[in-house]
DOTOR-755658 format. One line per field, with one value per residue: x, y, z of N, C-alpha, C, O in turn; residue in one letter. Coordinates in steps of 0.1 Angstrom, whole numbers, plus 2048, in hexadecimal, padded with zeros to 3 digits. Each point is the difference from the previous one (the first is absolute). Layout:
N
n.xx: X	...
n.yy: Y	...
n.zz: Z	...
ca.xx: X	...
ca.yy: Y	...
ca.zz: Z	...
c.xx: X	...
c.yy: Y	...
c.zz: Z	...
o.xx: X	...
o.yy: Y	...
o.zz: Z	...
aa: A	...
END
This chain:
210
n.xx: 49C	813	7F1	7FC	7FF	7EB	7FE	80B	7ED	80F	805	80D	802	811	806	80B	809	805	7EF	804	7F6	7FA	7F5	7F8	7F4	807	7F7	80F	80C	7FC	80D	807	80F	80F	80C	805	814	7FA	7F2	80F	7F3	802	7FA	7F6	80E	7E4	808	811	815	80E	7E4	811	7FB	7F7	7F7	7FC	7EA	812	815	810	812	7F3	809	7EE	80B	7E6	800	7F9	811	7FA	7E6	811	7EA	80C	7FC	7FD	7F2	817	7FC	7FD	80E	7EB	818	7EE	805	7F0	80E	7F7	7EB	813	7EB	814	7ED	80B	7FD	7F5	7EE	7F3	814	805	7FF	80C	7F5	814	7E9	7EA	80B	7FF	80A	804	80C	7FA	7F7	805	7F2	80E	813	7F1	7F9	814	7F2	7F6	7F0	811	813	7ED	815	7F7	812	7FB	807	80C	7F7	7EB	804	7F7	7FA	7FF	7F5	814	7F6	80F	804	807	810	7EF	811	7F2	807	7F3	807	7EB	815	7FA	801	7F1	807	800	7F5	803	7EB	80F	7FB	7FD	7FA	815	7FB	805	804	801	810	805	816	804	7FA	807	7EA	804	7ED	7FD	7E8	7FB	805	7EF	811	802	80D	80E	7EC	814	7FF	7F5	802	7E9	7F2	7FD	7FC	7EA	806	7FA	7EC	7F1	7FB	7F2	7E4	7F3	7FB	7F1	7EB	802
n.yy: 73C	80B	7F9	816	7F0	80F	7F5	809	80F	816	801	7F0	813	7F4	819	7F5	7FA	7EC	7FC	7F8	80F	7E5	814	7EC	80E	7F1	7FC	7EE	814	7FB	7F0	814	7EC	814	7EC	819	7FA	7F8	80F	7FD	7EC	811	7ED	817	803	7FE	806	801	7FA	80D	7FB	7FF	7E7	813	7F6	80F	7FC	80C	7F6	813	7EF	7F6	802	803	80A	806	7FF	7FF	7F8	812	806	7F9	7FE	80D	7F0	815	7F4	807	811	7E8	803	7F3	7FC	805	7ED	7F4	7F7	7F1	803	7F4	801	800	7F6	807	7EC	812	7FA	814	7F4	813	7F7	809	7F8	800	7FF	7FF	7E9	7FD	80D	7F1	812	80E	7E9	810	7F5	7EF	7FA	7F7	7F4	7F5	7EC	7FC	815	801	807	811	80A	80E	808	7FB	814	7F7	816	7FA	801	810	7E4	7FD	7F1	7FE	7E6	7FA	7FE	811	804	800	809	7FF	813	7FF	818	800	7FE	813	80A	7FC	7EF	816	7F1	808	7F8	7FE	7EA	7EC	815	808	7EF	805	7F2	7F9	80E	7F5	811	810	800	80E	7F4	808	7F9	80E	800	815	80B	7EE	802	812	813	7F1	806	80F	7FC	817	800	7FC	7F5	7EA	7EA	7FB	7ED	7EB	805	801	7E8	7F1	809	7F7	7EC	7F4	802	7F1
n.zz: 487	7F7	7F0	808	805	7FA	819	813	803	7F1	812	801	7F0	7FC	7F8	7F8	817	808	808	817	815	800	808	801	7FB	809	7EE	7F8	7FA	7EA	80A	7F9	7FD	7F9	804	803	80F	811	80A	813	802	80D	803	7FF	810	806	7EC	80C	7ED	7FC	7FC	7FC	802	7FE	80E	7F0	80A	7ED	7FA	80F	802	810	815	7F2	80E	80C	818	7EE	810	809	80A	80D	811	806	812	7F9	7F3	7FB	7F3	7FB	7F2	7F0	7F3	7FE	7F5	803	80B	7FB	80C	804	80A	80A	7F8	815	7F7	80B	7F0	7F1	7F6	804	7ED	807	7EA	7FA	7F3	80E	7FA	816	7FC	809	805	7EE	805	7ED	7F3	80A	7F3	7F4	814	807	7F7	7EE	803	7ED	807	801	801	809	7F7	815	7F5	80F	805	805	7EB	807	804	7EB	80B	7ED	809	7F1	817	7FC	7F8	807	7FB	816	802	80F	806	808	7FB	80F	7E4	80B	7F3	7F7	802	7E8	801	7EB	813	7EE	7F9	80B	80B	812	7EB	812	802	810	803	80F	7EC	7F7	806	7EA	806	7F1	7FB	7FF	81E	802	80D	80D	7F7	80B	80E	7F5	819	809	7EA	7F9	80E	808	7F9	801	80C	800	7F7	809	806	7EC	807	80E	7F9	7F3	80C	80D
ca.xx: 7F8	7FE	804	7FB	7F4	7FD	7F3	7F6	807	80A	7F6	80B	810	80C	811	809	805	80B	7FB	801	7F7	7F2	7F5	7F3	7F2	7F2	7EF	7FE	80A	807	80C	80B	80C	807	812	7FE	80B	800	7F6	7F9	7F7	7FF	7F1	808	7F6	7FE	80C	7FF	804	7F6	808	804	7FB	7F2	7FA	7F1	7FF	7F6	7FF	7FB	804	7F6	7F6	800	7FE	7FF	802	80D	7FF	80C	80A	7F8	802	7FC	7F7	800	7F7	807	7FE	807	7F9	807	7F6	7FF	808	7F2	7FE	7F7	805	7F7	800	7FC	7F8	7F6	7EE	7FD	80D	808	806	7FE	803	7F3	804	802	804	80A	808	80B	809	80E	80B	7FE	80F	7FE	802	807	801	7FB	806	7FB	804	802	7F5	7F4	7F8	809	7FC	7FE	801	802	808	7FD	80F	802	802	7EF	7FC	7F4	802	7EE	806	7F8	7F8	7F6	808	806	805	806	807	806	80B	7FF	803	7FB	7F4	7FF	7FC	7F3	7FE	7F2	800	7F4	7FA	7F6	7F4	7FE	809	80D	805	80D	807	80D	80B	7F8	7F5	7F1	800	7ED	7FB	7F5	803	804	80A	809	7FD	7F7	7F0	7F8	805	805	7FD	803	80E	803	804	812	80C	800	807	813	800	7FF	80C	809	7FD	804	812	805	7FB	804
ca.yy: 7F5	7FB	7F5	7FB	7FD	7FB	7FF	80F	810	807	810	808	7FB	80F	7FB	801	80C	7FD	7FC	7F1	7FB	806	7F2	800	800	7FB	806	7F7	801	7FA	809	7F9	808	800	7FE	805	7FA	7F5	800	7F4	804	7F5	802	803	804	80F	810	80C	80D	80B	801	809	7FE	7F7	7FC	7FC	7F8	812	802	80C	805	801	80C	80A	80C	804	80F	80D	801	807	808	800	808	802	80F	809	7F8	7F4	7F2	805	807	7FF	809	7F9	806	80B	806	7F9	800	7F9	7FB	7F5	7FC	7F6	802	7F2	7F5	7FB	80D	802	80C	80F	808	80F	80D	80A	804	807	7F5	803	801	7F3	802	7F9	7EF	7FE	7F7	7F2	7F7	7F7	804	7F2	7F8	801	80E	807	80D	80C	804	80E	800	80E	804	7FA	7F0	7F9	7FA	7FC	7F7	7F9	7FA	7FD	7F5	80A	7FD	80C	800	80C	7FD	80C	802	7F7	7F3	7FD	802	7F5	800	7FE	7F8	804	7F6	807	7FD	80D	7FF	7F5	803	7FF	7F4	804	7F6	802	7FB	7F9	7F0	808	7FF	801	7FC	7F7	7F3	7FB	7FF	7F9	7EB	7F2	7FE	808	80F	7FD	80C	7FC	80B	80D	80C	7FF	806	811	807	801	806	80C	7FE	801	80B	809	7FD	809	812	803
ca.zz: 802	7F4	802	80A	7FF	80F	7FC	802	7FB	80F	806	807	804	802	803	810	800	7F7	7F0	7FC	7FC	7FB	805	7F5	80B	7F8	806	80C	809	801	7FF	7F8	7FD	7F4	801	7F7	7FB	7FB	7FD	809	808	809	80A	813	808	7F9	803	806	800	7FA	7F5	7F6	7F7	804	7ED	804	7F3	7FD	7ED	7FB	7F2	7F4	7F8	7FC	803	7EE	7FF	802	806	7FA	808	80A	80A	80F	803	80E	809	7FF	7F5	7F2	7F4	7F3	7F3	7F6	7F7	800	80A	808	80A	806	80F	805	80D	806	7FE	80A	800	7F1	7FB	7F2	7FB	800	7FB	80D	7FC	805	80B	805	7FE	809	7F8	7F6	800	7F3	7FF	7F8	7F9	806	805	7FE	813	802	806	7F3	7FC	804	809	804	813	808	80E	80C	802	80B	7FD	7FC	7F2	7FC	7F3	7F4	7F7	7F5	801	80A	811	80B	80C	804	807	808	804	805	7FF	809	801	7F5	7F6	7FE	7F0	7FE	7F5	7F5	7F0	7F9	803	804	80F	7FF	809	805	808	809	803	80A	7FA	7FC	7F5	7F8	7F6	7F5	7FF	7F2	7FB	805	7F7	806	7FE	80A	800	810	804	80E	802	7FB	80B	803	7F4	7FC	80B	7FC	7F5	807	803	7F6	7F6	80A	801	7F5	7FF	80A
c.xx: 7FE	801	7FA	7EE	7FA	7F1	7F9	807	801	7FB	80C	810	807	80E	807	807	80C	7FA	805	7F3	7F1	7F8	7F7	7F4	7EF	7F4	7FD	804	80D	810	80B	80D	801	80D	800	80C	7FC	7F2	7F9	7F1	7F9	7F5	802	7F0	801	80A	7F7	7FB	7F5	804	7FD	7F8	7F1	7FA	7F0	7FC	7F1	7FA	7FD	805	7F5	7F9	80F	803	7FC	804	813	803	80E	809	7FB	804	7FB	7F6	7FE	7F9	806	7FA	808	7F9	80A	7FA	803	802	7F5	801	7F7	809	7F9	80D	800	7FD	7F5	7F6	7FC	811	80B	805	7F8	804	7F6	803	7FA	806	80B	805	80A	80F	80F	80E	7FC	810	7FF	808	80C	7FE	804	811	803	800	808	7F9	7F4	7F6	80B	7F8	802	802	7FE	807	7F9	811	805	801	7F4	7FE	7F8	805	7EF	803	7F5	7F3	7F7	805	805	80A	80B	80C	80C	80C	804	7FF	7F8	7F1	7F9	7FC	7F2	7FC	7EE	7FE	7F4	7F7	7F6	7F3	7FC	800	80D	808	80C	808	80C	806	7FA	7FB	7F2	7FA	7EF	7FE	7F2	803	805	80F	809	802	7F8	7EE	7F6	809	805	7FC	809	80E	7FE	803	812	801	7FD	807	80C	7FE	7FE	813	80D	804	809	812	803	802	809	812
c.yy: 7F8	7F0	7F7	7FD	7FB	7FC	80A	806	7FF	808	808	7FB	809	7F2	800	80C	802	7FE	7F5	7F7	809	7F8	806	7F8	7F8	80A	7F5	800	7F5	80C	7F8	80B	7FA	80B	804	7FD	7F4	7FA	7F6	80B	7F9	808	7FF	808	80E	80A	806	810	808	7FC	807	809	7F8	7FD	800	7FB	804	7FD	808	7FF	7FC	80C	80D	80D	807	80F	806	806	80C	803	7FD	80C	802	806	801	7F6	7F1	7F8	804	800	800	80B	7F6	80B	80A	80D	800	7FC	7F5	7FD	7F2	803	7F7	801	7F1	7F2	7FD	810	801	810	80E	80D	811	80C	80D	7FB	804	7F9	808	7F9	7EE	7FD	7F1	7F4	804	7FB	7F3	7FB	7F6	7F8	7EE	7F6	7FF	80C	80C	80B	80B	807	813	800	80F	804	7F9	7F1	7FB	801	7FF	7F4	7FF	7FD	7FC	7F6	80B	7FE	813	7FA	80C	7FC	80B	7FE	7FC	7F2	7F6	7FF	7F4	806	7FB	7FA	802	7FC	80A	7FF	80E	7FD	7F7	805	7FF	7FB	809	7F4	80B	7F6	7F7	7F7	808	801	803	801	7FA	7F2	7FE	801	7FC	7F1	7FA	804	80C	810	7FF	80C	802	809	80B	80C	803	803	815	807	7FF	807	810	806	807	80A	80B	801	806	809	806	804
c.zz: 7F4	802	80B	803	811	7FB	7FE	7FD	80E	801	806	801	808	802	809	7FB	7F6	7F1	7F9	7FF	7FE	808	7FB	809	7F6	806	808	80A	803	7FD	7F7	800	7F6	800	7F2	7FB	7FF	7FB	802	804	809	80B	80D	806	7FF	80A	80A	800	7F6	7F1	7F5	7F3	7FC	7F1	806	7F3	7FE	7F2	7FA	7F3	7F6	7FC	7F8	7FE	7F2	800	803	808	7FF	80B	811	807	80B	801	811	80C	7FE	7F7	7F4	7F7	7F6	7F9	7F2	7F2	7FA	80B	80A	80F	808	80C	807	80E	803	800	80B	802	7FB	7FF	7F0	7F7	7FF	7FC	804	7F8	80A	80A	7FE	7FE	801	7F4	7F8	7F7	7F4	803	7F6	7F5	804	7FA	7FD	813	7FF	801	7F7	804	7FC	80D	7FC	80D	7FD	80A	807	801	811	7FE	800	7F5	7FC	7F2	7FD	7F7	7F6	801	80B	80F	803	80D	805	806	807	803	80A	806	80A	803	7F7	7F3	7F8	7F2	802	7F4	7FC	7F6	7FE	80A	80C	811	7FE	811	808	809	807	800	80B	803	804	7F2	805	7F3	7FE	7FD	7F3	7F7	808	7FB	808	7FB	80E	803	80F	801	80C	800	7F8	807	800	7F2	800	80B	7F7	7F3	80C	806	7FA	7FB	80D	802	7F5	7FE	80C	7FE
o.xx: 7F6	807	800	7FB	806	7FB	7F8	80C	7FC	7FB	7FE	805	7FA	801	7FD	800	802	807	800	7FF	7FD	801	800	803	7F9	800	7F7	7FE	806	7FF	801	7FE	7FB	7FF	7FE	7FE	802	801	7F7	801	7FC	800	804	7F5	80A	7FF	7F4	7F8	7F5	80B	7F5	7FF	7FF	803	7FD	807	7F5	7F4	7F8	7FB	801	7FA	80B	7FB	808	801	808	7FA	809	80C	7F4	80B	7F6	7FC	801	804	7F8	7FF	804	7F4	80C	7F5	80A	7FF	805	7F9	802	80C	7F4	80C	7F6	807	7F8	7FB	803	80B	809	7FA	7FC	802	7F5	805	7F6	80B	80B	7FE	805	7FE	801	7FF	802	808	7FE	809	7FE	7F4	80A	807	7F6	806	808	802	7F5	7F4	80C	7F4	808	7F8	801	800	7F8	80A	80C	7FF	800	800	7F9	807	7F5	805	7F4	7FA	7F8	7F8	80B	7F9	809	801	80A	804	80C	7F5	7FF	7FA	806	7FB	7FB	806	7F9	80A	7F7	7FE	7FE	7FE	7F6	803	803	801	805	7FA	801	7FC	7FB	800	7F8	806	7F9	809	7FC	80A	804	804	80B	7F9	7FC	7F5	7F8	80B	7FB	7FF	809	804	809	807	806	803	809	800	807	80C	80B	807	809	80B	809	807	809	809	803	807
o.yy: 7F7	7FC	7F3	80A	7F8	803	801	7FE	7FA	804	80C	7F7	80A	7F5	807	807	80A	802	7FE	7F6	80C	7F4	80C	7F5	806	805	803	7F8	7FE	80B	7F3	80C	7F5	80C	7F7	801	7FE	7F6	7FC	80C	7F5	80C	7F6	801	807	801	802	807	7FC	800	804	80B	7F4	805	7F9	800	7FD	803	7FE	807	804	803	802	801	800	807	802	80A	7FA	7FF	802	806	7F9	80A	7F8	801	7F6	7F4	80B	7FF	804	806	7FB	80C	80A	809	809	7FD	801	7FF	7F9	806	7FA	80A	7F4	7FF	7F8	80A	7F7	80A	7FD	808	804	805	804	808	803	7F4	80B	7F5	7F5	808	7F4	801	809	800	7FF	804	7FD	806	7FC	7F4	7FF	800	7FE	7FF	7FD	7FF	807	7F8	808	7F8	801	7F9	7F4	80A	802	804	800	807	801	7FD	7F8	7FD	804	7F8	805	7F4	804	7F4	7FE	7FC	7F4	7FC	7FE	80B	7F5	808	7FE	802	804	807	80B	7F6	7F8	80C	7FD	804	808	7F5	80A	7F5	7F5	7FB	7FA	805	7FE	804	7F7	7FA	7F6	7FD	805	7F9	7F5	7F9	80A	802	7FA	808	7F7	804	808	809	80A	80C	808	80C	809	801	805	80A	807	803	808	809	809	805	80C	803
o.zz: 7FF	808	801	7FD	808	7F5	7F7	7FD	80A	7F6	802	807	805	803	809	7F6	7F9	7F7	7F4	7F8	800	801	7FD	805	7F9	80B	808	809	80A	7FA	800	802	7FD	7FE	7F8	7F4	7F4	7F9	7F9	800	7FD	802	806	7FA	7FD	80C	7FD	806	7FF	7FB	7FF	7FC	800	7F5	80A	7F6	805	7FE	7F7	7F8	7F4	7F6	804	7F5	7F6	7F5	809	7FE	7FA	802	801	7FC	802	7F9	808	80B	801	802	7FD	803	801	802	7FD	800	7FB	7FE	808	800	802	7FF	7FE	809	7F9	805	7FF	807	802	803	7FA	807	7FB	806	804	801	7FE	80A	7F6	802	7FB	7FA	805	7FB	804	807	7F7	7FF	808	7F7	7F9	80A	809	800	804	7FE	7FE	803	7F7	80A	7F6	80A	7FB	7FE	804	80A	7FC	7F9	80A	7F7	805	7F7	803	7F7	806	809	7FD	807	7FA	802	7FB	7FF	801	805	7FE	80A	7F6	800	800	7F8	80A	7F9	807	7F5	805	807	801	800	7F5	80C	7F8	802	7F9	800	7FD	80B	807	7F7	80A	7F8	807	800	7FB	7F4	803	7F8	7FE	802	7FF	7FB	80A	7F7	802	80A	7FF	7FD	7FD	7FD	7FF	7FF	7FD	7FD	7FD	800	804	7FB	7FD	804	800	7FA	7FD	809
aa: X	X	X	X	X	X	X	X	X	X	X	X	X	X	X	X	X	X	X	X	X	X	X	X	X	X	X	X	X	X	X	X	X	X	X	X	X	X	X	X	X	X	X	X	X	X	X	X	X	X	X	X	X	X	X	X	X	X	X	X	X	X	X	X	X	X	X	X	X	X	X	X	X	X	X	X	X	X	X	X	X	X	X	X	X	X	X	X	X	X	X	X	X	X	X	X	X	X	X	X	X	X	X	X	X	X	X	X	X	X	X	X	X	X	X	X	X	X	X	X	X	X	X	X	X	X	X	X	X	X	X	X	X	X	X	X	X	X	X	X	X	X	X	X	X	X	X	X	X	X	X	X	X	X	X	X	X	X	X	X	X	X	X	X	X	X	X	X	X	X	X	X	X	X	X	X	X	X	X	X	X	X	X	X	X	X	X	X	X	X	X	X	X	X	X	X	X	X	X	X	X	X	X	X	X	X	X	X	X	X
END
């Protein structure tokens, strides 16, 4: 989309099937194509089809991550759990509306499986991955972004934002998102999917372990 300029931001693209093109979606709902050989763009009525790709609009890259994070893992009641380079164990779970971290001397925690050496990804950061011997991922990149993502291709994908000291914002493949107000751009706190996203993080943990 280089070169290209609109009034509003896009909240949603995907490619066609062939990978000639791109439609691209305003948060006004307005819709656009872009003829990725010739690079005409031109404005048509909203697709149909499923798209691909959703942009919610989070501004988790401001924050942070001040803790070290080495290694993640499972645990027996479907949540994950980091260890940090101290050794320290903390938990992501749900508290009322907001996920957040909980530091958990004795849990329980199921085959922990160390962050790689970082990455570079393209996207001015780098990552860190874990793998599971069943193709389940764990990424974590240098800006506090957890994202899970199972062997399953069928299951959505989960992104958990880690500022310091803070709630913790999450979002799904899906267009499922929560968060606090303070880590989002519009200022106010979305609520209304933490239930769902900790189904699809339970999801994730049970497909892995399984």
């Amino acid at each position: 989309m280089e070169g290209l300029s609109f009034p509003h931001r896009l909240s949603a693209a995907k490619a066609s099937a062939d990978g000639k093109k791109v439609w691209m979606r305003t948060q006004q709902g307005s819709c656009f194509t872009r003829d990725l050989e010739t690079g005409q763009l031109s404005s048509n009525a909203a697709d149909q089809g499923q798209w691909l790709f959703f942009v919610e609009k989070t501004a988790f890259a401001q924050f942070s991550m001040r803790t070290r994070f080495e290694a993640v893992g499972l645990t027996p009641g479907g949540e994950v759990a980091l260890r940090t380079s101290r050794g320290r164990t903390a938990i992501v779970t749900l508290s009322n509306t907001w996920f957040r971290l909980e530091h958990k001397a004795d849990a329980v925690v199921q085959d922990w499986r160390t962050f790689g050496e970082p990455e570079p990804t393209g996207h001015f950061c780098t990552v860190r991955i874990a793998e599971w011997p069943g193709g389940s991922r764990a990424f974590l990149d240098d800006r506090g972004i957890l994202h899970l993502q199972a062997s399953n291709p069928a299951l959505a994908e989960v992104s958990i934002g880690l500022p310091a000291n803070m709630m913790l914002p999450a979002w799904s493949s899906d267009g499922l998102l929560v968060g606090p107000a303070a880590t989002m751009d519009c200022g106010r706190p979305v609520t209304g999917h933490a239930q769902a996203i900790e189904r699809h993080i339970r999801r994730f943990v049970t497909e892995t372990l399984t």
